[in-house]
N, C-alpha and C positions, 0 to 999 in steps of 0.2 A: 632496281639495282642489278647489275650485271653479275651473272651467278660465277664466273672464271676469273680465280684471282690474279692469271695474270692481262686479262682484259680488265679488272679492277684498274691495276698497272697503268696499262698502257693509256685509260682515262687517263686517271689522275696526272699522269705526266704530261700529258696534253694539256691538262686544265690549268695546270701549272703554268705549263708554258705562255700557256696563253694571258692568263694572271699578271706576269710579270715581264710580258713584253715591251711596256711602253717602259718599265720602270729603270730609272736612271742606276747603275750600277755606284754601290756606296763604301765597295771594301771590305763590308762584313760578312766574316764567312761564318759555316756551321758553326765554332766553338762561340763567335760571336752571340748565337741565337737568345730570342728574350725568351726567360724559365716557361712564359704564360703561352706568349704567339706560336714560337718555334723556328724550326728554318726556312718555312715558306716567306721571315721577312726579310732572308739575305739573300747575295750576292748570288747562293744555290740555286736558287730556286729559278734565273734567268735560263733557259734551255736545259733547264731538265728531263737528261731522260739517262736514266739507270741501264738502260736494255745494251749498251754494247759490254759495260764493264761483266752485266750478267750472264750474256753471252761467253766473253772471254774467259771469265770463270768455268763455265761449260765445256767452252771447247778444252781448255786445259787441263781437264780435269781435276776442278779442284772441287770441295764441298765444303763452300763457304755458307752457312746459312744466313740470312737476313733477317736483320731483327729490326727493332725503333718501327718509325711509323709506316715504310715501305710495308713492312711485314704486318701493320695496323690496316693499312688501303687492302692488305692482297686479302685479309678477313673481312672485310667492307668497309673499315673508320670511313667517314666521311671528309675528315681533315687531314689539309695539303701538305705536303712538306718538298724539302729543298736539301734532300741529304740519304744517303745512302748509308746504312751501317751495318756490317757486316762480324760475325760472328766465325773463329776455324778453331780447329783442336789445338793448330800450336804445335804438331808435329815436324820437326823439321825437315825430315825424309818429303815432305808434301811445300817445304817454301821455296823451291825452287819454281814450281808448278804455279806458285802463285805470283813468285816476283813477274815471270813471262804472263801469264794473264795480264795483268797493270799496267807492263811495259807496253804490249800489243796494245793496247787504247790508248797510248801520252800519258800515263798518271806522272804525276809526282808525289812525291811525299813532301810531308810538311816539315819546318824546321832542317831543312837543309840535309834532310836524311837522303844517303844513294839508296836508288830504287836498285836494291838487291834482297839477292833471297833471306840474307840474315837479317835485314831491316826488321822482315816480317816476324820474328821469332820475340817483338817486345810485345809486354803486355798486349800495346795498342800503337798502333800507329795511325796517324793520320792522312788524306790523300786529296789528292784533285786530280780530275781529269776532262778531258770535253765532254761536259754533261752531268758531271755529278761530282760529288765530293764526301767526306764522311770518315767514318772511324772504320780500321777494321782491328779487330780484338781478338784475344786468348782466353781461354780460361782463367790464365795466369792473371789477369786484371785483376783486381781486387773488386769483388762480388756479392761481398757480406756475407750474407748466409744463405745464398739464391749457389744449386747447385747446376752450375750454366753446363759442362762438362755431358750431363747427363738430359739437356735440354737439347743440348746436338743431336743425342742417339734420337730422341722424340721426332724432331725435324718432318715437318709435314715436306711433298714435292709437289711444286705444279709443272704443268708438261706444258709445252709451246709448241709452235711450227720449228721445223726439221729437228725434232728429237731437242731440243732449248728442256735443260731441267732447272727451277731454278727454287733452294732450297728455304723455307721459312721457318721460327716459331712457331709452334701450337698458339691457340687462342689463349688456353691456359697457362702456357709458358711467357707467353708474353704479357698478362694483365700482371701476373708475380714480378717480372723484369721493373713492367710499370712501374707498382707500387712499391715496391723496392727503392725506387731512384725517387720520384715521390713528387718531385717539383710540378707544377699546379698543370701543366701540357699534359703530365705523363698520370698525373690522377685523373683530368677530366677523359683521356683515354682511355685510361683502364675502363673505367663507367661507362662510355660508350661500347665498348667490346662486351662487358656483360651485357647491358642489355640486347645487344645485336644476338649473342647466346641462345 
């Protein structure tokens, strides 16, 4: 196993891609995803690769941290995915920083939302862009009793070439996320993350 999670990354996207190059494009996006497979079986997972939105993130600076299973590969999970989901404070002094990240890559938002800075101020919004797709979220989401807020400060960093920061989940903030959300993907991961532990 490759000890650099974001050479974790930059596998799994690979592997991704490669996975799902012959495969006929079918319409279904992330929210599409089945509870068990995931989103390595939609339309995501076709040229996936995370690295320019993470970059723009960077260069912007914003500090978005990654969570779902991007943030499961950058700990070693073994299993693919087809989706980018991203975690910020939800400060709005910081959305302007972020609608310009999105914008520089082509994103759009879903549902007909303008890719602007106040889009980003709802619970969640949803995106696409060349290469990846996914949620990005607020504390303000509705979270149960999982304090996400205080999972930000946690926030591990992995370093890349020319200074690339890109922020993730603890292992333990993310198995809680897991089992929180519960559905049969996000328990078999949690279990695979403990034992990797």
């Amino acid at each position: 196993m490759l000890d650099d999670p974001l050479e974790r990354l930059h596998d799994a996207a690979r592997r991704t891609r490669e996975l799902a190059r012959e495969r006929a494009v079918t319409g279904l996006g992330h929210d599409d995803a089945d509870d068990d497979v995931g989103t390595i079986g939609t339309d995501g997972a076709v040229g996936f690769d995370p690295f320019p939105l993470l970059r723009a993130l960077h260069a912007n600076g914003v500090r978005a941290v990654v969570i779902g299973q991007v943030a499961g590969i950058m700990h070693g999970s073994t299993e693919l995915t087809g989706d980018l989901d991203l975690l910020w404070d939800g400060d709005p002094a910081q959305a302007p920083a972020l609608a310009a990240a999105f914008a520089s890559v082509g994103a759009r938002l879903a549902d007909d939302v303008v890719l602007e800075p106040a889009a980003f101020l709802r619970p969640k919004v949803d995106f696409t862009s060349p290469g990846v797709g996914g949620d990005c979220c607020t504390p303000a989401l509705p979270w149960g009793d999982l304090r996400v807020r205080e999972f930000l400060d946690r926030a591990m960093t992995a370093l890349g070439p020319g200074g690339l920061e890109v922020h993730y989940l603890t292992r333990q903030d993310l198995i809680r996320m897991r089992r929180a959300v519960g559905r049969p993907k996000d328990l078999r991961r949690a279990d695979e993350l403990e034992r990797l532990a």
